[in-house]
C-alpha positions as CSV (number, residue, x, y, z in Angstrom):
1,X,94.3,-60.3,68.4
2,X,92.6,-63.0,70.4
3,X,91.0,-60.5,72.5
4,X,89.4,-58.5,69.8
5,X,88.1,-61.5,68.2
6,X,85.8,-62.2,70.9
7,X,84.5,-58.5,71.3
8,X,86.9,-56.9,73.9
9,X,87.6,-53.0,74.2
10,X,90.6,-52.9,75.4
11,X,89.8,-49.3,76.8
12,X,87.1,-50.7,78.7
13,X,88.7,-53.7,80.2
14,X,91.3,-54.0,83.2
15,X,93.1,-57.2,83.6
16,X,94.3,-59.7,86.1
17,X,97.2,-61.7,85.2
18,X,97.5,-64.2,87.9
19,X,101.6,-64.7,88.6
20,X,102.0,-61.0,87.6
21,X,98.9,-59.3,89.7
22,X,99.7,-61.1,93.0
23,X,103.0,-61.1,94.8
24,X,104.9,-64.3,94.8
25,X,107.3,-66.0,96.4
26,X,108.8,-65.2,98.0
27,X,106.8,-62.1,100.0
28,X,109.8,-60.3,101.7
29,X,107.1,-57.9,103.6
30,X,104.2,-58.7,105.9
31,X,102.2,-55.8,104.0
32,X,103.3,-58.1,100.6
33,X,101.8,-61.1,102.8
34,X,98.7,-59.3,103.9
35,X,97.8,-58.5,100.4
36,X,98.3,-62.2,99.4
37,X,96.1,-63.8,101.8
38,X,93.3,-60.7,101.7
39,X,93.6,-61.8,97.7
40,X,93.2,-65.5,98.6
41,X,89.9,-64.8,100.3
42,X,88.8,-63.5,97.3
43,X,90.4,-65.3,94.2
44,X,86.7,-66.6,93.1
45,X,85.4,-62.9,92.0
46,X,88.0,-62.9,89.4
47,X,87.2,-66.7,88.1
48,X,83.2,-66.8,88.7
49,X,81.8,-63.2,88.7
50,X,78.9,-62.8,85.9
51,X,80.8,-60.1,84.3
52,X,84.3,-61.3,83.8
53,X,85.9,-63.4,81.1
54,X,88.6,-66.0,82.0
55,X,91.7,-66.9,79.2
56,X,93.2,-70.0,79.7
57,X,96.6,-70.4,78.6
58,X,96.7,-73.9,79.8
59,X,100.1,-75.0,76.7
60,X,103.4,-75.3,78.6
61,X,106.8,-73.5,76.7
62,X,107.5,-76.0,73.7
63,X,110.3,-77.6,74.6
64,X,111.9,-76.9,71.6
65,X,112.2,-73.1,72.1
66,X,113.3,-73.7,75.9
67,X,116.2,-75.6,74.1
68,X,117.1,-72.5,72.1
69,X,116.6,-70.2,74.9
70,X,119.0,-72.7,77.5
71,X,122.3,-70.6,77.5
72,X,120.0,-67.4,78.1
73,X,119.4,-65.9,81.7
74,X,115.9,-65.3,83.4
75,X,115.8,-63.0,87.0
76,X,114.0,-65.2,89.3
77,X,113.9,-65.0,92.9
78,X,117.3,-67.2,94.3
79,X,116.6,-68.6,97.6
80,X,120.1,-69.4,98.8
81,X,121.4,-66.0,98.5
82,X,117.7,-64.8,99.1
83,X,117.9,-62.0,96.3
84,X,116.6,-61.6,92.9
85,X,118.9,-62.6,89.9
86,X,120.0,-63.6,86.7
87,X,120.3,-67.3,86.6
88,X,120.7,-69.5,83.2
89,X,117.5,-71.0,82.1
90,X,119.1,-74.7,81.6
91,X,120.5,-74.3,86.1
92,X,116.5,-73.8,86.7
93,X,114.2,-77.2,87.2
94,X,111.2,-76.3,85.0
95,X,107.7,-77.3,86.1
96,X,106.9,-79.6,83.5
97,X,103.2,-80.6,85.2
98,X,100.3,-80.2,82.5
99,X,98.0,-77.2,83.3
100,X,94.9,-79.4,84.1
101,X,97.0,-81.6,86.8
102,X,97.9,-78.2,88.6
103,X,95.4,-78.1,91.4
104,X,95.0,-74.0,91.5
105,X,94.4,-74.4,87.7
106,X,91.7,-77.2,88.3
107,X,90.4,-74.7,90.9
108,X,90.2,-71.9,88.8
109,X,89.2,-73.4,85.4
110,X,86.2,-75.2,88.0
111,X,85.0,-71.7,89.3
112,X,85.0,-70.2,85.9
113,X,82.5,-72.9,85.0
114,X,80.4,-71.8,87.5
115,X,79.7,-68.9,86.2
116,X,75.3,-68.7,85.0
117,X,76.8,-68.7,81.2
118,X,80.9,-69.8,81.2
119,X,82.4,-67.3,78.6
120,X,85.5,-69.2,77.3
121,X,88.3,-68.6,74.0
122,X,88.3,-72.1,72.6
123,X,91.3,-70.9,70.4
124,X,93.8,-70.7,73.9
125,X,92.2,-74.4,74.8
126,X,92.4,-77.9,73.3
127,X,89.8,-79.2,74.3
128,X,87.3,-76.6,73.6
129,X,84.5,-76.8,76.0
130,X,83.2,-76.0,78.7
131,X,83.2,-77.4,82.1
132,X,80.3,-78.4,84.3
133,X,80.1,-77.2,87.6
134,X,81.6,-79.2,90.2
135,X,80.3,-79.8,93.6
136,X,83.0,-79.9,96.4
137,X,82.3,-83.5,97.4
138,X,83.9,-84.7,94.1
139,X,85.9,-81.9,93.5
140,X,87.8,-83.1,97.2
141,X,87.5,-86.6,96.1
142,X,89.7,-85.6,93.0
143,X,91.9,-83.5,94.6
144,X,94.1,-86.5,96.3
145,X,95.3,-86.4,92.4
146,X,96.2,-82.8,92.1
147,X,99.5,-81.7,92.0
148,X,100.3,-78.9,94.0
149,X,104.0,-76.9,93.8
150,X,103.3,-76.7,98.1
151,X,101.0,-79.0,99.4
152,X,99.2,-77.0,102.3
153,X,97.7,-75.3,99.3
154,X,95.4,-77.7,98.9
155,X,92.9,-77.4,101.9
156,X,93.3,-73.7,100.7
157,X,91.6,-74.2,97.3
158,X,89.1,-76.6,98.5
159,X,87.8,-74.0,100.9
160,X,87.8,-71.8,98.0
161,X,85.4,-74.1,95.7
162,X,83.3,-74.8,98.9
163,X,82.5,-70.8,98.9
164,X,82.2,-70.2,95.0
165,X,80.0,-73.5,95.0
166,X,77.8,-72.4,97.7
167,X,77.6,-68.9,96.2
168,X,76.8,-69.8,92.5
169,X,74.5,-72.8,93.8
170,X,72.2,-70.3,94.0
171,X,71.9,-69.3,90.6
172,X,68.2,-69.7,89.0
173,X,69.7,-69.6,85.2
174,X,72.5,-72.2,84.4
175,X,73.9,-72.1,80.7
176,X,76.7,-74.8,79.5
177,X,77.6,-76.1,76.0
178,X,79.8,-79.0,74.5
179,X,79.9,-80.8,77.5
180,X,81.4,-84.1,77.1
181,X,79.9,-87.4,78.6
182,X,82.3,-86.8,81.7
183,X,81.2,-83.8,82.4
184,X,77.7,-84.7,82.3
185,X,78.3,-86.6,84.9
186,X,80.1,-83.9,87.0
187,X,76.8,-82.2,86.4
188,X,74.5,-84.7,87.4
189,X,76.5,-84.4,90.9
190,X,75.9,-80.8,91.1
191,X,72.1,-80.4,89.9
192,X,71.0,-81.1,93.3
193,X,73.0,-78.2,94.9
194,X,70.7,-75.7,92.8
195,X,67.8,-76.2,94.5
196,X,66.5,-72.6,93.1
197,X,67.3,-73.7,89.4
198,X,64.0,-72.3,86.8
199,X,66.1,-72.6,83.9
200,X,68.9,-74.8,82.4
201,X,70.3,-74.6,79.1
202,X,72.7,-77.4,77.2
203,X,73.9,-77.1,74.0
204,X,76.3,-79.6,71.7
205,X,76.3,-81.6,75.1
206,X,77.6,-85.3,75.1
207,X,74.2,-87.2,77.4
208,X,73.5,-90.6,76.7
209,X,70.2,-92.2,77.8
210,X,71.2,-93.2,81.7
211,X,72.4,-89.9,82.3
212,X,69.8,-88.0,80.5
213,X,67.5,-89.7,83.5
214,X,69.7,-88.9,86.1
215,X,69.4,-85.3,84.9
216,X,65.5,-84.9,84.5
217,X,65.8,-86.5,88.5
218,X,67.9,-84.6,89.7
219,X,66.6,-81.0,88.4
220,X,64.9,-78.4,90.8
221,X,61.1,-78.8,91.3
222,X,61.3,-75.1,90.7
223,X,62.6,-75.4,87.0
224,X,60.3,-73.3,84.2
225,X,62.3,-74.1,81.2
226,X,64.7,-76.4,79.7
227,X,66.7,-76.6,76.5
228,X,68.3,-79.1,75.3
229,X,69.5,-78.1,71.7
230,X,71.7,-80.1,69.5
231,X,72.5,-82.9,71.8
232,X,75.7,-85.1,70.4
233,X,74.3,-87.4,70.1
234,X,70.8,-86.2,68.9
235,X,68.1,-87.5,71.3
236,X,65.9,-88.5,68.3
237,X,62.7,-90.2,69.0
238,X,63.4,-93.0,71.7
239,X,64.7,-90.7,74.1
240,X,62.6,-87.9,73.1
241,X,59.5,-89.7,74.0
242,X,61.0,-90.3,77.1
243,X,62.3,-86.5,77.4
244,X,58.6,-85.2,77.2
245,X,56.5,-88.2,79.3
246,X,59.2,-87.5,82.6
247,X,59.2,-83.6,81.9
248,X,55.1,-83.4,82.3
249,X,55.2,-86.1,84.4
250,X,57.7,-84.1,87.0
251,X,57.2,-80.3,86.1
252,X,53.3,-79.8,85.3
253,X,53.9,-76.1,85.3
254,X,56.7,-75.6,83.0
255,X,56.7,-72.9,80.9
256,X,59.5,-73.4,78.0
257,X,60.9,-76.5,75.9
258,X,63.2,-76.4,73.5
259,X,64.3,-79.4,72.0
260,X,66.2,-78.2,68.7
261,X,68.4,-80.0,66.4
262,X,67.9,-83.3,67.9
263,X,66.2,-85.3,64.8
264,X,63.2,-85.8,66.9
265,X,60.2,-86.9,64.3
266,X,56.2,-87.8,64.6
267,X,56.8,-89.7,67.4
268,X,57.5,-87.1,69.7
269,X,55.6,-84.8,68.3
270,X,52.5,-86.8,68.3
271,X,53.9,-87.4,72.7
272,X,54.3,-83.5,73.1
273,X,50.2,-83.5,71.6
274,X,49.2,-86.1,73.8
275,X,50.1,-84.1,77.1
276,X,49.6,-80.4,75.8
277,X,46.2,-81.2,75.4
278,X,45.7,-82.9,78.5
279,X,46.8,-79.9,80.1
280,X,50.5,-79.8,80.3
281,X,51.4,-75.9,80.8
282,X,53.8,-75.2,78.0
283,X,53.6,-71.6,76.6
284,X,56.8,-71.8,74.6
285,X,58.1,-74.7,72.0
286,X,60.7,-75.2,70.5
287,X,61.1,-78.3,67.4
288,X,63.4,-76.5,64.9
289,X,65.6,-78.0,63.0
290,X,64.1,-81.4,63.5
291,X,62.4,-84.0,61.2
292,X,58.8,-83.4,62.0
293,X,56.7,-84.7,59.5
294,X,53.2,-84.6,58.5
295,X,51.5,-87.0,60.9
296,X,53.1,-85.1,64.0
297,X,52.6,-81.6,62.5
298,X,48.7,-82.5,62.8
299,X,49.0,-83.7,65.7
300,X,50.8,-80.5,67.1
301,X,47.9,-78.7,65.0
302,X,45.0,-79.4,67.3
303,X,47.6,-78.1,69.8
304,X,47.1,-75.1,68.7
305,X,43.7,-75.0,68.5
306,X,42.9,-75.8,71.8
307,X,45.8,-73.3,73.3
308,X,46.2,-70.9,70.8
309,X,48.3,-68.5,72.7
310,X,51.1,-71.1,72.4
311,X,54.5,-69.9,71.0
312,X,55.6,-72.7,68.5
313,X,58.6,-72.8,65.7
314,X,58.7,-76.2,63.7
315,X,60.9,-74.0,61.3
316,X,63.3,-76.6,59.0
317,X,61.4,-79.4,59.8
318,X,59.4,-82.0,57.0
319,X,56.5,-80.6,56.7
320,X,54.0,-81.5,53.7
321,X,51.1,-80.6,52.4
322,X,49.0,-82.0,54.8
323,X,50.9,-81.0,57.9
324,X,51.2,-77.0,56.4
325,X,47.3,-77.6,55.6
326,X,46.4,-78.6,58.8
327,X,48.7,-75.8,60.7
328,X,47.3,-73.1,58.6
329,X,43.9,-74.3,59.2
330,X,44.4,-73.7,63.4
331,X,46.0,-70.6,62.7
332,X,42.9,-69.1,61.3
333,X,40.7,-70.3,63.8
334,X,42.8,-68.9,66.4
335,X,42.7,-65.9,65.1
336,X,39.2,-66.0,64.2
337,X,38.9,-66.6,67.7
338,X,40.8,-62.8,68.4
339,X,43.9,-64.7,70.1
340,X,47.6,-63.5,68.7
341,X,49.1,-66.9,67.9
342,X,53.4,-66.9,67.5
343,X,54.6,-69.5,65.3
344,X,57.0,-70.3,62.7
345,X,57.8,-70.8,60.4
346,X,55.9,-67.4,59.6
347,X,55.1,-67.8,56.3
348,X,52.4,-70.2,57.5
349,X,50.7,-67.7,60.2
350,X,51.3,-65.1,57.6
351,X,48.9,-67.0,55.2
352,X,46.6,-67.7,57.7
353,X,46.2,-64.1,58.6
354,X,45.4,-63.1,54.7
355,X,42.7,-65.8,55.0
356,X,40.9,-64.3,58.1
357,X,42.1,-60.4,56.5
């Protein structure tokens, strides 16, 4: 049922259940060994790969219904007598360690994250977000807390997170939502891995001002576009003033902003003016959802008249009279002009092209 709330076919999906897909201790066979090690080398393509989806059951049995299920047996493997059989449940020392202190579940919950856009089933998770990417450097400095069921496991997984970190480094489009501030962080620590990074894309993402910085520093010189939607908190206009002046300040040639849902009002409007008509290269913007009023709408106006190829949406913003007037006004001399202006909300460009019809 959770499956096909998300989407899947299950006649178009194969699965890999980690403790059931591998064999497990203990490996009786060197060919049972062989196929261990050989899956070892590759344990990231099932986490990280672009095209596979990750389910984390990270809730240990209740301990309630192990209680009722104590006088019951369960076949595991019984070293002393080196055999499979039945053995009680309440003669077996359960692993009571919490999923996110495992270190192979840190490991593979960190390389699912590193996929360009993390697909996760908040449903299975409490916490419900994603993860940032993490680069080995702290992901080794954490590990001295990870608890492993066999210790030499550990150099294992780090070696593992160096590959899938090195690999997915290299990515050019990096998606993430509802981080929380701690993971921002983790982020900040990773951004300079991606040195080939044109586009980065946060949504419902905990960044407070210091780290917002951090993250505008420590972005690719080669980055095109950046969204920052919804921010919790919303960046309103102190740190979106700041947000514009370092973006066309560090990346004259980017392409795309969006900057929705972040309460951001004249005075950032009337910032994003200032540079896009000194020559900042934005094609694409993105205000919606924001509290845009009539002062910064003018402003954005004579945006439009100087670049009227500019793709703009101030859709559910507080526009008045004046700031409407004023769009509608550029809008017909673009057009006038023979340029195709995009903006929204449409209603506006649709008026303006009855006035030039």
């Amino acid at each position: 049922e959770i499956l096909a709330e998300t989407g899947f076919q299950p006649d178009n999906c194969w699965f890999f259940i980690d403790f059931m897909s591998l064999f497990q201790f203990r490996r009786l066979e060197q060919l049972q060994e062989d196929c261990f090690r050989l899956s070892m080398q590759h344990m990231h393509v099932f986490y990280a790969h672009d095209y596979t989806w990750t389910l984390v059951v990270d809730e240990l049995t209740p301990p309630k219904l192990l209680q009722e299920a104590e006088e019951k047996d369960i076949t595991v493997w019984y070293d002393p007598e080196e055999v499979l059989k039945p053995i009680p449940l309440k003669e077996l020392v359960h692993n009571r360690v919490p999923y996110l202190d495992r270190g192979w579940c840190i490991g593979e919950t960190n390389w699912t994250s590193m996929r360009s856009k993390p697909k996760r089933i908040p449903d299975m998770t409490k916490d419900g977000y994603c993860r940032a990417p993490m680069s080995p450097e702290v992901f080794e400095e954490r590990q001295e807390n990870m608890k492993f069921t066999h210790r030499t496991d550990a150099p294992v997984v780090l070696e593992v997170h160096k590959k899938v970190f090195k690999l997915k480094s290299q990515a050019t489009k990096l998606v993430l939502e509802r981080l929380p501030e701690e993971e921002v962080d983790v982020l900040n620590y990773s951004l300079p891995h991606f040195h080939r990074l044109q586009s980065l894309l946060l949504t419902c993402c905990n960044i407070k001002h210091g780290a917002l910085e951090r993250l505008i520093s420590n972005l690719s010189p080669s980055l095109q576009q950046l969204h920052l939607r919804r921010c919790d908190p919303a960046l309103e206009d102190l740190q979106g003033k700041f947000v514009v002046q370092r973006l066309a300040s560090r990346f004259p040639t980017m392409k795309r902003l969006d900057l929705e849902g972040n309460k951001l009002g004249n005075a950032t409007a009337q910032t994003l003016a200032d540079h896009l008509c000194s020559g900042w290269s934005l094609n694409t913007l993105n205000l919606k959802r924001n509290c845009v009023g009539d002062a910064g709408a003018q402003r954005l106006a004579e945006v439009i008249a100087r670049h009227p190829a500019i793709h703009m949406n101030l859709e559910t913003n507080e526009l008045g009279k004046n700031g409407e007037d004023a769009i509608r006004d550029a809008l017909v001399t673009a057009l006038r002009c023979g340029a195709k202006p995009n903006f929204q909300p449409y209603c506006l460009l649709r008026e303006a092209r009855a006035v030039v019809a």
